[in-house]
N, CA and C of each residue as an Amber inpcrd file, in Angstrom:
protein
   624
 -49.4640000  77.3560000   9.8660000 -50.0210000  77.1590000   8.5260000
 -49.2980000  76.0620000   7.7770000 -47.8360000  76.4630000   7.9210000
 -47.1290000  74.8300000   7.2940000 -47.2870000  73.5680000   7.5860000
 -47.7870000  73.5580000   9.6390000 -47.6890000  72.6210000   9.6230000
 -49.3660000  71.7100000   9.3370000 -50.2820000  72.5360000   9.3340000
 -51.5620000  72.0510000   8.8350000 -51.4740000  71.3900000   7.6780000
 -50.8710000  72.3130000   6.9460000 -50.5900000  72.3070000   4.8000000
 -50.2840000  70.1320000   5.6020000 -48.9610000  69.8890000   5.9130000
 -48.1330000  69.1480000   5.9150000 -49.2480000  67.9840000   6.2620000
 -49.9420000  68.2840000   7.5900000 -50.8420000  67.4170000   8.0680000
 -51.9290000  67.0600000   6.7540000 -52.3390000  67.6540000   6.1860000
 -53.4080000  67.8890000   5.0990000 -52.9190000  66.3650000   3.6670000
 -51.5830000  67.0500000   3.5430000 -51.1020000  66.2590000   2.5480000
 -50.4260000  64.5850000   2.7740000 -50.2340000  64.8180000   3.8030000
 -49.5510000  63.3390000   4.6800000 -51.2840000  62.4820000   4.3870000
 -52.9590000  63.0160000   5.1970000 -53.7250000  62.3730000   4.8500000
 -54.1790000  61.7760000   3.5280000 -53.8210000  62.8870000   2.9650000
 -54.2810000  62.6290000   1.5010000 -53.5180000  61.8130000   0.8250000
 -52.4240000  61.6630000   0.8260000 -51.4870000  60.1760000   0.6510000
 -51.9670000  59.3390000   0.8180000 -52.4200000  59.1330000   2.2050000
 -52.7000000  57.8670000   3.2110000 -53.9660000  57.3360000   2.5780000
 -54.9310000  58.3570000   2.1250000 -56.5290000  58.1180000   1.6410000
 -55.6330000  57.1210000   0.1530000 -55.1880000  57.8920000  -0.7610000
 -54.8550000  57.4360000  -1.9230000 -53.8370000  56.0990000  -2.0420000
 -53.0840000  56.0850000  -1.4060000 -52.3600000  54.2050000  -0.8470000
 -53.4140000  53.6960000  -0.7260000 -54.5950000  53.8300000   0.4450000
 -54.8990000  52.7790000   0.9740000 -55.7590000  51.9830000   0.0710000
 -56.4180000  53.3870000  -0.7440000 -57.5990000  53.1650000  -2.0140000
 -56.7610000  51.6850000  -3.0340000 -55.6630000  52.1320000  -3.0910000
 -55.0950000  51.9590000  -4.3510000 -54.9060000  50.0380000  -4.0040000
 -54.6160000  50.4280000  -2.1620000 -54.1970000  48.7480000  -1.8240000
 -55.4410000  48.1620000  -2.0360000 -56.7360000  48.7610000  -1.2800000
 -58.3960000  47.6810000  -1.2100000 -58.1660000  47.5280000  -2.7870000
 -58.0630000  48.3820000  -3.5020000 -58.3020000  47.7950000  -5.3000000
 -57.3450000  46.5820000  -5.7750000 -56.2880000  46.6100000  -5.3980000
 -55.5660000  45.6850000  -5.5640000 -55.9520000  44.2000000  -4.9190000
 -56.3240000  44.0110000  -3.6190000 -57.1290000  43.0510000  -2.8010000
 -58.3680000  42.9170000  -3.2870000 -58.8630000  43.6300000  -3.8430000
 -60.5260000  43.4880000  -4.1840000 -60.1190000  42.5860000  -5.7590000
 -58.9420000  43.2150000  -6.4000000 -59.1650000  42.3350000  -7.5410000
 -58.3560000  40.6010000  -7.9260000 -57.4600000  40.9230000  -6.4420000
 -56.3420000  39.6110000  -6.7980000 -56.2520000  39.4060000  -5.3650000
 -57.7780000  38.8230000  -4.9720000 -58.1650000  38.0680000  -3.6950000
 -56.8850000  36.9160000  -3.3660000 -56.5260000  36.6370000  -2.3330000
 -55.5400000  35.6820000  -2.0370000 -55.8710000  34.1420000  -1.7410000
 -55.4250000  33.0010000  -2.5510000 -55.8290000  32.0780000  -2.3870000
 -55.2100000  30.6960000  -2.6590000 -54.5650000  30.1890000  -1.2600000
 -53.5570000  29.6130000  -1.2410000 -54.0480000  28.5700000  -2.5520000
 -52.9320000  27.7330000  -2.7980000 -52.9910000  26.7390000  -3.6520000
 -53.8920000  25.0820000  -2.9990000 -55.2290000  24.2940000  -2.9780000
 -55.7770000  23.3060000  -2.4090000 -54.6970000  22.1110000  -1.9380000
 -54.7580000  21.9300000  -0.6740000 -53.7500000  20.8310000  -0.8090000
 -55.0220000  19.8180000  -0.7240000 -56.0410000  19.4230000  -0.1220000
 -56.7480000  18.2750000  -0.6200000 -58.0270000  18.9430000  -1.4220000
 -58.1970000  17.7150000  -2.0120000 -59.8400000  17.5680000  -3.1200000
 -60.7620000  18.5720000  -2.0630000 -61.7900000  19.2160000  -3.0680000
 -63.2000000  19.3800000  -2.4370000 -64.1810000  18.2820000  -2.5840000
 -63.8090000  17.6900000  -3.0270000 -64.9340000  16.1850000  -3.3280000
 -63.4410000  14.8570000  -3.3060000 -64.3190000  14.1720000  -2.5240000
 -63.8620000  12.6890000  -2.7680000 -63.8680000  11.8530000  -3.6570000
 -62.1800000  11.2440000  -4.2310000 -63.1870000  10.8060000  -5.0600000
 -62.9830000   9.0910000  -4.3610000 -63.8500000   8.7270000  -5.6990000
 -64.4680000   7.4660000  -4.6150000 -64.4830000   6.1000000  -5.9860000
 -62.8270000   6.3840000  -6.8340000 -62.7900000   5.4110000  -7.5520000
 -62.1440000   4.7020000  -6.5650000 -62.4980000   3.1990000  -6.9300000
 -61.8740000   1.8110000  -5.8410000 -60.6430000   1.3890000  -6.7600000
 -59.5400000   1.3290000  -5.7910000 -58.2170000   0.2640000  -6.4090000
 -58.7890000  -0.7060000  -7.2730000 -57.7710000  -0.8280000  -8.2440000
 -58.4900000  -1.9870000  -9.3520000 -57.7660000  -3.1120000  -9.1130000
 -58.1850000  -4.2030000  -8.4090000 -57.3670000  -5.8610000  -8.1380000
 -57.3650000  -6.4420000  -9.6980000 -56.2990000  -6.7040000  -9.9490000
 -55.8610000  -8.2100000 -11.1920000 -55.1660000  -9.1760000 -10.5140000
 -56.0690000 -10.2210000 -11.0570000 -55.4760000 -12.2160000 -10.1230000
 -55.1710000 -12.4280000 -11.6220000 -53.8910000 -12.6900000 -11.2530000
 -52.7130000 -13.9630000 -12.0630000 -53.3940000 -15.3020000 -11.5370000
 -53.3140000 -15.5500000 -10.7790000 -53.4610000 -16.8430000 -10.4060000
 -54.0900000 -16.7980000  -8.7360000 -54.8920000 -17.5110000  -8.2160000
 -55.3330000 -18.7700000  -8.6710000 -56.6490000 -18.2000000 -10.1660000
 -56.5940000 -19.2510000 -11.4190000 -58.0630000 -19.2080000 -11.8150000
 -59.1010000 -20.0440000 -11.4800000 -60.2290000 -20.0330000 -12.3850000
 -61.5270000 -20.4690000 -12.2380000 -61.2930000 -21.8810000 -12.8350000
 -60.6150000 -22.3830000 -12.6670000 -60.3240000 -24.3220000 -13.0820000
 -59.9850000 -25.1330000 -11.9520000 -59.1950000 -26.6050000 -12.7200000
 -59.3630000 -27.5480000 -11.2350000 -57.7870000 -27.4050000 -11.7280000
 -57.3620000 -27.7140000 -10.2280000 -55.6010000 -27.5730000 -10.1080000
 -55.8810000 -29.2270000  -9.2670000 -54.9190000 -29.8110000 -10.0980000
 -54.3660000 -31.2040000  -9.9010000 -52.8950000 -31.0640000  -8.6830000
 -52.8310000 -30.1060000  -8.1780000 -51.5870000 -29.9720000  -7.3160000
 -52.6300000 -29.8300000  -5.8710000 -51.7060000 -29.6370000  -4.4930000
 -52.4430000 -28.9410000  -3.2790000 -51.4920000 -27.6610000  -3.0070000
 -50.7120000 -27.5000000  -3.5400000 -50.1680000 -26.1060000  -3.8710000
 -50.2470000 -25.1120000  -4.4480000 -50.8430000 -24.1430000  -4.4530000
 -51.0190000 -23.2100000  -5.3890000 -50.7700000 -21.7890000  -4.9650000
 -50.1040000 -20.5980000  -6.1570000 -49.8630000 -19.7980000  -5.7560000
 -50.8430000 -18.9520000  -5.6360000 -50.6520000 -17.7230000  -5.0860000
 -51.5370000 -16.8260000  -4.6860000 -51.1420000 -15.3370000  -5.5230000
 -51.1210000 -14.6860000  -6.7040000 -50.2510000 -13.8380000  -6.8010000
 -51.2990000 -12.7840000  -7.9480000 -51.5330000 -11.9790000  -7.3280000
 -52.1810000 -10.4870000  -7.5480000 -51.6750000  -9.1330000  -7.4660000
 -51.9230000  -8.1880000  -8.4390000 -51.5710000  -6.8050000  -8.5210000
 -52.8560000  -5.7880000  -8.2070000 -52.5560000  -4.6310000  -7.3580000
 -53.6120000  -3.3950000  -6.9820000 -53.3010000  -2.3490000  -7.9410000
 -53.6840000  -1.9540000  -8.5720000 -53.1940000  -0.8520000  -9.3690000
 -54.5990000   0.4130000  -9.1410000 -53.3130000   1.4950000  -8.9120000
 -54.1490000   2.7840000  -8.4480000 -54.7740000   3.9160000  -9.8920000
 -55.6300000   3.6460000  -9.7950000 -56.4880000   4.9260000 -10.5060000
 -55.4790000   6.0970000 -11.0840000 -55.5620000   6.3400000 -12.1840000
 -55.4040000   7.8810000 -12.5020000 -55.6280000   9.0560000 -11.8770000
 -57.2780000   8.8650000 -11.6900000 -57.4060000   9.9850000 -10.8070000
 -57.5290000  10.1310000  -9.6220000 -56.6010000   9.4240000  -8.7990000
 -56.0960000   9.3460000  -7.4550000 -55.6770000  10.6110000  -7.2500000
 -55.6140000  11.3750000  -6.0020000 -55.5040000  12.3890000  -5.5100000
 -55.5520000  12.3530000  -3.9080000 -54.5920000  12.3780000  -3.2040000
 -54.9270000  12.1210000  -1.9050000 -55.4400000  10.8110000  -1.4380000
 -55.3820000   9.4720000  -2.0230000 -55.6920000   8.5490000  -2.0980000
 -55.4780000   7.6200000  -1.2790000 -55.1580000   6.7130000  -0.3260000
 -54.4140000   5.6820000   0.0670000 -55.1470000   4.3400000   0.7740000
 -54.1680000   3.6770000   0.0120000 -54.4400000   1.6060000   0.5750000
 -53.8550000   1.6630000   2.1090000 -55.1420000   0.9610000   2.2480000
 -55.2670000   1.0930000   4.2170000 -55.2410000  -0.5060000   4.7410000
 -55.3910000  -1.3860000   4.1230000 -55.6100000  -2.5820000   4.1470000
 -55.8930000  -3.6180000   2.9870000 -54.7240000  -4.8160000   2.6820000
 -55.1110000  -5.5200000   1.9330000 -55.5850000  -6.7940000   2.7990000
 -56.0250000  -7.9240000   2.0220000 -56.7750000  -9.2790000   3.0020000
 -57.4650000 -10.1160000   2.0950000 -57.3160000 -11.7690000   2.4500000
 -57.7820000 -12.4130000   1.4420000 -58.6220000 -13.6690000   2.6260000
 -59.5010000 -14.0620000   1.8070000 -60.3400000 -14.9420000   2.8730000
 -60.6850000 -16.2250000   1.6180000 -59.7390000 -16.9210000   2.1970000
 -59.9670000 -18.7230000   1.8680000 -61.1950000 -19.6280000   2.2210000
 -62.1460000 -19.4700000   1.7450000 -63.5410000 -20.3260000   2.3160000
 -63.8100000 -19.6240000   3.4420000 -63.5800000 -19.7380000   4.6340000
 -64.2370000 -19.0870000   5.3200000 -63.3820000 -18.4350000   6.4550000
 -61.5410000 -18.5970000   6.2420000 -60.9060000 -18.0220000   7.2300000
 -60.0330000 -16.6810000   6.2860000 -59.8670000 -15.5440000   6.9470000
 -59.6700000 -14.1750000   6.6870000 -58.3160000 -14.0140000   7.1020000
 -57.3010000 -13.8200000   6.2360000 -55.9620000 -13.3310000   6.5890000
 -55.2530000 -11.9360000   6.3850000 -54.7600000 -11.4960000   7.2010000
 -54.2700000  -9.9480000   6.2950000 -53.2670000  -9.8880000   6.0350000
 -52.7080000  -9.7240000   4.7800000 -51.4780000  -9.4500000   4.1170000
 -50.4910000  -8.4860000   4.6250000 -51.1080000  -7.3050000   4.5510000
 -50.7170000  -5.9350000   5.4630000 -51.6060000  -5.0170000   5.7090000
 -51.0170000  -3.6320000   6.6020000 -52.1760000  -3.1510000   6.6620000
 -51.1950000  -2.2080000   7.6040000 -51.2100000  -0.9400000   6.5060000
 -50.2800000   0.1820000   6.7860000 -50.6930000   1.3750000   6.1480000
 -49.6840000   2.3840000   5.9650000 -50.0410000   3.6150000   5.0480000
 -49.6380000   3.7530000   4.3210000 -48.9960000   3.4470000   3.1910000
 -48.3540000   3.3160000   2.2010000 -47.7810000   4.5440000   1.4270000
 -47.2400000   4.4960000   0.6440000 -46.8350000   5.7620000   0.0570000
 -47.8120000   6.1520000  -0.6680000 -48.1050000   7.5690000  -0.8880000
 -49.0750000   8.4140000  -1.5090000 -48.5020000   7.9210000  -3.0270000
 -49.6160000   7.7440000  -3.9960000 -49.2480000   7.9260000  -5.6660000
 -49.4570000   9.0130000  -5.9660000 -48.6340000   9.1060000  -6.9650000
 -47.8410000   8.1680000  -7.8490000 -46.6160000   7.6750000  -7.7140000
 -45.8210000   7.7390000  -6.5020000 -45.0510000   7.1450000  -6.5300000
 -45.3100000   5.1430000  -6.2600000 -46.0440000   4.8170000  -5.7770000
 -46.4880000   3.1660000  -6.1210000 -47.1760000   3.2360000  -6.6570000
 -47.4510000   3.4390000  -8.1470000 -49.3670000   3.0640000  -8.6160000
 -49.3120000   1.9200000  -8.4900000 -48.5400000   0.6690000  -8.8570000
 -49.0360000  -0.7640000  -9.0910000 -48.3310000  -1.4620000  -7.3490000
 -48.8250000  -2.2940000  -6.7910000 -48.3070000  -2.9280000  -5.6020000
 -48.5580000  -4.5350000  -6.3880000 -47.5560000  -5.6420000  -6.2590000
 -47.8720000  -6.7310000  -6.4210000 -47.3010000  -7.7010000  -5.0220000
 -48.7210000  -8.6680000  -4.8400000 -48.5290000  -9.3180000  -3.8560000
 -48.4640000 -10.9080000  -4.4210000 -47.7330000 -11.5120000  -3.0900000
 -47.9070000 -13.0780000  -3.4910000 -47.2890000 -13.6600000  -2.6780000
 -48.3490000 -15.0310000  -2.7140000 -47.9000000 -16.0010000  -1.4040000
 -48.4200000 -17.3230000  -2.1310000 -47.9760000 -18.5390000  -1.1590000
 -48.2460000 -20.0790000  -1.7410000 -49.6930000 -20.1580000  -0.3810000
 -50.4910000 -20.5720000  -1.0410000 -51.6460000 -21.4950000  -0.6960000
 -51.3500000 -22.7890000  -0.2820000 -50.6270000 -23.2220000   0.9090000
 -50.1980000 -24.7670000   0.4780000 -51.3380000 -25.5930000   1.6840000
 -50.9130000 -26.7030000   1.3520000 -51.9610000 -28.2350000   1.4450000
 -53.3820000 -27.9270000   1.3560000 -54.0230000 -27.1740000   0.2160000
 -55.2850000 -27.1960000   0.1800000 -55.7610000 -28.2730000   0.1190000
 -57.4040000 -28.5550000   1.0690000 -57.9950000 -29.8180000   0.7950000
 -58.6980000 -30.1000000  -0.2090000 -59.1360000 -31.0100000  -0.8680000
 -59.8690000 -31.3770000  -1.6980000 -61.1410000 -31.3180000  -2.4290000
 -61.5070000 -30.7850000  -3.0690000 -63.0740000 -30.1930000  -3.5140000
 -62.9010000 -28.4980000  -3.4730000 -63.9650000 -28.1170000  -4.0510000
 -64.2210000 -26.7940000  -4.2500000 -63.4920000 -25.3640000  -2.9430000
 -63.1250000 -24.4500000  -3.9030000 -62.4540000 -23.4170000  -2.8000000
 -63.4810000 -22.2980000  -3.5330000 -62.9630000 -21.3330000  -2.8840000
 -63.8160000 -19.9960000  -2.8300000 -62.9270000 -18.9500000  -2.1540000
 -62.3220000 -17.9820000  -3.1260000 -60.8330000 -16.9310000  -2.2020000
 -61.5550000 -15.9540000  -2.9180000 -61.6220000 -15.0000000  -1.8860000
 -61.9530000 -13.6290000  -2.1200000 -60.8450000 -12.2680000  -1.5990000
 -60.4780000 -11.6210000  -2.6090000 -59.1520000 -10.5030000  -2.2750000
 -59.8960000  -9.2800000  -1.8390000 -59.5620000  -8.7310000  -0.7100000
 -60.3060000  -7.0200000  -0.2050000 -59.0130000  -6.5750000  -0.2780000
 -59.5800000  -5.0030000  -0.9760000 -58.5330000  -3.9750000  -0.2100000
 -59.3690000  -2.7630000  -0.0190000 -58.6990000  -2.5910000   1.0080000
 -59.8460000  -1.3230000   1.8030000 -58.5390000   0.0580000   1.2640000
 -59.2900000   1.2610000   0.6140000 -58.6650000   2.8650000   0.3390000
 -59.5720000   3.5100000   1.0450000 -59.0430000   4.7530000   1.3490000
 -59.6180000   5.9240000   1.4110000 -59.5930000   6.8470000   0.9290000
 -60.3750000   8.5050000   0.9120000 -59.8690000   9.3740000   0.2240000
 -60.2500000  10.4610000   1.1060000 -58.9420000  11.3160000   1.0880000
 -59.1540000  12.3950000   2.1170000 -59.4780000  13.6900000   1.3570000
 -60.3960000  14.2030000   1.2700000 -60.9410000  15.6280000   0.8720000
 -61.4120000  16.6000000   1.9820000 -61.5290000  18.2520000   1.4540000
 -61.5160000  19.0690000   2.0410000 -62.8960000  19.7330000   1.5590000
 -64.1070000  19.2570000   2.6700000 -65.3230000  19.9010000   2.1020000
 -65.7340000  21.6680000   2.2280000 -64.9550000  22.0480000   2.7070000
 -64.8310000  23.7120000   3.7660000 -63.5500000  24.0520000   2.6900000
 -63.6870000  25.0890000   1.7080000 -62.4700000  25.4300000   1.0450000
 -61.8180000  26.6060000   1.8480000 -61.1980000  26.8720000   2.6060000
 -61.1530000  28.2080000   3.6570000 -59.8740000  28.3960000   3.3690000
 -59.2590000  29.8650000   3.5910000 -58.0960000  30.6440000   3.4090000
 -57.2940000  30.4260000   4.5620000 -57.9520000  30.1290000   6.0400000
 -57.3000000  30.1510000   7.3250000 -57.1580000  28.4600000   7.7870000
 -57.8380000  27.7340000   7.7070000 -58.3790000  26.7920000   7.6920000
 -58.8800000  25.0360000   7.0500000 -58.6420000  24.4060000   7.3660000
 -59.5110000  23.0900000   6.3320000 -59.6130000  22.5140000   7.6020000
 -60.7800000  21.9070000   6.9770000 -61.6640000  20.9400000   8.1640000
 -62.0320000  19.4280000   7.1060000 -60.8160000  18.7320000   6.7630000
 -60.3050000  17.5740000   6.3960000 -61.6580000  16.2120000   6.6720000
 -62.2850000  15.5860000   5.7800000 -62.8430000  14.4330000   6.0040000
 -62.2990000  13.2100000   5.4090000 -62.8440000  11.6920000   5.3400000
 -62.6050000  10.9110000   5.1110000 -63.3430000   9.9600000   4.1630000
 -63.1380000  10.0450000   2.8720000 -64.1290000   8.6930000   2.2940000
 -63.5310000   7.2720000   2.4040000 -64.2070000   6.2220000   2.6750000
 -63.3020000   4.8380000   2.5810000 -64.5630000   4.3240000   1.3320000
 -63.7380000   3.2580000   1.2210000 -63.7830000   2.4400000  -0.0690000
 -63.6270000   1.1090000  -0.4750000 -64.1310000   0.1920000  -0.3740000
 -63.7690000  -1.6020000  -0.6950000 -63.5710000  -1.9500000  -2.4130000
 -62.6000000  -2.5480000  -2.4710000 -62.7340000  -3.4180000  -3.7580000
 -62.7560000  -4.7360000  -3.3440000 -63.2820000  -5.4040000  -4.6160000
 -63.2310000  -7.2670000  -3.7050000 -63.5940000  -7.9410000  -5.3920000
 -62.8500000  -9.0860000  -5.0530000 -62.3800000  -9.7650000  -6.3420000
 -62.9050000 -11.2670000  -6.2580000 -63.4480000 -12.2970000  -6.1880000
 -63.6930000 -13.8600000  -5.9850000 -63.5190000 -14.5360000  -6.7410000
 -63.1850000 -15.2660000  -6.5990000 -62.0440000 -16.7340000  -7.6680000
 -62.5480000 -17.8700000  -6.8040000 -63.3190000 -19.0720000  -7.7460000
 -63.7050000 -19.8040000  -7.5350000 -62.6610000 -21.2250000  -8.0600000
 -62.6950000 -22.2380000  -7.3340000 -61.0550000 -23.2410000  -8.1280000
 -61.3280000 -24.4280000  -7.6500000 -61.1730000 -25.8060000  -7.8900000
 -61.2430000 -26.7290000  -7.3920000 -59.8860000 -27.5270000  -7.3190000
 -59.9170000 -28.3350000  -6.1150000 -58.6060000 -29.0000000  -6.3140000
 -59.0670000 -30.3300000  -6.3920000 -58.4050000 -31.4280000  -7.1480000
 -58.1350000 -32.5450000  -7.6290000 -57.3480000 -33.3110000  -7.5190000
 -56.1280000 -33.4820000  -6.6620000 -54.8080000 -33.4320000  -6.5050000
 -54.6060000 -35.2160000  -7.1050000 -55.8680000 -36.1180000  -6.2480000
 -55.3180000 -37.6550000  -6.1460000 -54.5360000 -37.8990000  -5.6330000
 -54.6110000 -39.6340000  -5.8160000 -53.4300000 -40.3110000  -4.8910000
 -52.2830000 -39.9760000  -5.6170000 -50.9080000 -39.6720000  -4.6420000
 -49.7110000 -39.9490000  -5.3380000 -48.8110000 -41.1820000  -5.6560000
 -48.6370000 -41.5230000  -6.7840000 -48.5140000 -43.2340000  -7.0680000
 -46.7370000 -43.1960000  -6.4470000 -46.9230000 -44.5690000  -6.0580000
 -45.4760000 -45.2940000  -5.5080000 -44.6170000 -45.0100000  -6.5480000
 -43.0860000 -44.5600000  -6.1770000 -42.1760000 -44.4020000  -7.5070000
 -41.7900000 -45.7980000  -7.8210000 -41.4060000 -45.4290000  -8.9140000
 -41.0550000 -47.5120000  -9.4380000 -39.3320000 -47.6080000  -9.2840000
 -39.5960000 -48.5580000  -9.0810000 -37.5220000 -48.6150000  -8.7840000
 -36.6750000 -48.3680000  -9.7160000 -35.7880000 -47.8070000  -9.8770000
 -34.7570000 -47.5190000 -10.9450000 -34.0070000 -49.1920000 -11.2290000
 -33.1470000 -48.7750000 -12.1420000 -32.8930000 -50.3190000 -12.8920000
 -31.9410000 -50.9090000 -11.6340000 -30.8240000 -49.8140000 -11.4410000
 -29.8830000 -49.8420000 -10.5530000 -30.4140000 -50.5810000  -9.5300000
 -31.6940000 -50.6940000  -8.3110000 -32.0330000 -50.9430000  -7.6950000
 -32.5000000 -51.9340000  -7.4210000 -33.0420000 -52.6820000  -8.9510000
 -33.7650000 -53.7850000  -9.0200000 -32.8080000 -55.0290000  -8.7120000
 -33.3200000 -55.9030000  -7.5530000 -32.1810000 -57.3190000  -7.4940000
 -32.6240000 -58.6060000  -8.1580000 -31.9780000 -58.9770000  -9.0240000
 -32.1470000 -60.5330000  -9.5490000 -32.8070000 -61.1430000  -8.6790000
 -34.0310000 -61.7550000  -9.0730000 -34.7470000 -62.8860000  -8.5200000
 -34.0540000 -63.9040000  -8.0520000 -33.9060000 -64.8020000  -7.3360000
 -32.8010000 -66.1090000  -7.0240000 -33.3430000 -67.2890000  -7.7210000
 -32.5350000 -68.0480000  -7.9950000 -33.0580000 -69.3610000  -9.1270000
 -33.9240000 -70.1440000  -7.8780000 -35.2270000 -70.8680000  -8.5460000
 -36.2090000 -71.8840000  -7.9620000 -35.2280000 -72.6800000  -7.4710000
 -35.3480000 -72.8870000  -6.0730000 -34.3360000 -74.3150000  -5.6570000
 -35.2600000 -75.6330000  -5.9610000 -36.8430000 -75.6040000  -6.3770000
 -37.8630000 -76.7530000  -6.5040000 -37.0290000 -77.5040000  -7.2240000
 -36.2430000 -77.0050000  -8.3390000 -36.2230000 -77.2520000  -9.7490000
 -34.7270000 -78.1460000  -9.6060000 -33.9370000 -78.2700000  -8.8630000
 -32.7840000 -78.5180000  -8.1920000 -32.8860000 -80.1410000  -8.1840000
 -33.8900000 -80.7120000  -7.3270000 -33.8870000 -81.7450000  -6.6400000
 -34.0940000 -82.7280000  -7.8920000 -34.8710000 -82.7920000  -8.7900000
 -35.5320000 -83.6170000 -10.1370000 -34.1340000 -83.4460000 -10.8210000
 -33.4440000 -82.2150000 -10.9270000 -32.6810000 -81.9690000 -12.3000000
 -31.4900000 -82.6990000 -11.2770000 -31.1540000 -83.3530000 -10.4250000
 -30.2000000 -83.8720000  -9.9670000 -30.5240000 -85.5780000  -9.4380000
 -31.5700000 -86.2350000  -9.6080000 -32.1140000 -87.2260000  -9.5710000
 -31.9590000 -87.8650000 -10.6610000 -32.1010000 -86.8900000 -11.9580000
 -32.3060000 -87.4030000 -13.4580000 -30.3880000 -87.5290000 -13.8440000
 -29.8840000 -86.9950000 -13.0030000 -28.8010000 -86.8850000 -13.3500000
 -27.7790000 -88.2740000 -12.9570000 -28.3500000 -88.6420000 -12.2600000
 -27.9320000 -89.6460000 -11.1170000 -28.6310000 -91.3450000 -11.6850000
 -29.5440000 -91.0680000 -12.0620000 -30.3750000 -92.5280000 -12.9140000
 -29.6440000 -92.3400000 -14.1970000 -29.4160000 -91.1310000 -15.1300000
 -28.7710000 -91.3110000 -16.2470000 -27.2650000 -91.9960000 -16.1720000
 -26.3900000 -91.5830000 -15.2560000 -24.6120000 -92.3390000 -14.9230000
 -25.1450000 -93.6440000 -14.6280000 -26.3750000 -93.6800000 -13.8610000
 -25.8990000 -95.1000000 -13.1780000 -26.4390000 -96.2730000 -14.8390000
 -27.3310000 -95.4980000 -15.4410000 -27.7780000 -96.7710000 -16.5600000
 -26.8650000 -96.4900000 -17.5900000 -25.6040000 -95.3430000 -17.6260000
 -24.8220000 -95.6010000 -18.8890000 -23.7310000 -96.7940000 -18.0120000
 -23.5180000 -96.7630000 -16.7670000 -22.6390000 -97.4510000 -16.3070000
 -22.9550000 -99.1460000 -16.6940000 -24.1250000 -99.1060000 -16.1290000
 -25.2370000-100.7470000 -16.1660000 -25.1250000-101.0190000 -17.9340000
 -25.3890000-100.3200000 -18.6830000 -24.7740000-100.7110000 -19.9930000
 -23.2960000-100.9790000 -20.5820000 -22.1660000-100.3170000 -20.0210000
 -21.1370000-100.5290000 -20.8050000 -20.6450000-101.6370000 -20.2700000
 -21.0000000-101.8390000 -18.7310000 -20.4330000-103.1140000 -18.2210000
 -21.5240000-104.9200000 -18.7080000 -22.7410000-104.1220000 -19.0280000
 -23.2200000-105.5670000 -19.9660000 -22.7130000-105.8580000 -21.0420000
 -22.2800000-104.4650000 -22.1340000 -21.7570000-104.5420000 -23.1120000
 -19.9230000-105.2060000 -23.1150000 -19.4150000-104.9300000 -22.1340000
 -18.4560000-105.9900000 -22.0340000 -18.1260000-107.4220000 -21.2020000
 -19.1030000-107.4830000 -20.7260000 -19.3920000-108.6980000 -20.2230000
 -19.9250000-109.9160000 -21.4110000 -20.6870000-109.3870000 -22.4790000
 -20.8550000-110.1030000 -23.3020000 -20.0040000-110.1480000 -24.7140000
């Protein structure tokens, strides 16, 4: 009889825990914290050109020097590729994984453009992002996708450079012309008829 009683009351515990746990689970469902977005988002890096602008550059040098600055609402975000294409040839700057923001929001790049040729240019800046979101919100699970993304910037510029003029000689450098020797031969002829007719005079003058 005791040990029924014992069996009896051990269940009835067990009924009343377990009740007490489903209520507790039923009301404070478990749910880890999102580590990526359910939606992508799909703002593009914002490019700013310092330089080159939309005018004529009298040099064939010119710099190249631009900032990417990342969105606010970046979240899982990242620059996958920057690249700039000069008329019609395509170079890539880099093209890595960069650190997640906010620790870089702004990246600034820059390089020299040198011996551009003459007449009209045309530079266009890409940078390729992506954004990784989680369309499946699951407790056990994420099944991770990918949005990508282009920004692109075009700067139109002409160059003008001209001829570069001969430097002119410093004073230091310049050498005295040499005297006309033409001028020599007359100014020593005249010199030579003048002695001989003061001579032809003083000796008439004492002869008479």
């Amino acid at each position: 009889m005791k040990k029924t009683a014992l069996i009896l009351i051990a269940a009835l515990f067990s009924t009343v825990v377990g009740t007490q746990v489903v209520s507790l689970a039923s009301a404070n469902p478990y749910s880890p914290p999102p580590f990526f977005p359910p939606e992508p988002n799909t703002d593009p890096p914002i490019i700013t050109v310092q330089s080159p602008h939309n005018i004529t550059y009298h040099v064939n040098d010119i710099p190249l020097n631009f900032t990417i600055t990342q969105p606010d609402s970046w979240n899982q975000v990242y620059i996958h590729e920057v690249s700039y294409q000069l008329d019609s040839k395509t170079n890539t700057m880099w093209k890595m994984m960069p650190i997640q923001p906010p620790t870089q929001p702004t990246t600034q790049q820059f390089l020299m453009l040198y011996g551009l040729s003459m007449g009209g240019h045309t530079l266009q800046i890409n940078v390729t992002a992506y954004s990784i979101y989680d369309p499946v919100q699951s407790v056990d699970w994420h099944l991770t996708s990918e949005y990508w993304m282009n920004a692109i910037r075009t700067i139109s510029f002409t160059v003008d450079a001209g001829p570069y003029p001969s430097p002119s000689p410093s004073p230091q450098e310049t050498e005295p012309e040499p005297f006309p020797t033409w001028i020599l031969a007359p100014v020593v002829s005249l010199a030579i008829v003048g002695i001989g007719l003061v001579i032809y005079f003083r000796k008439r003058s004492s002869s008479g």
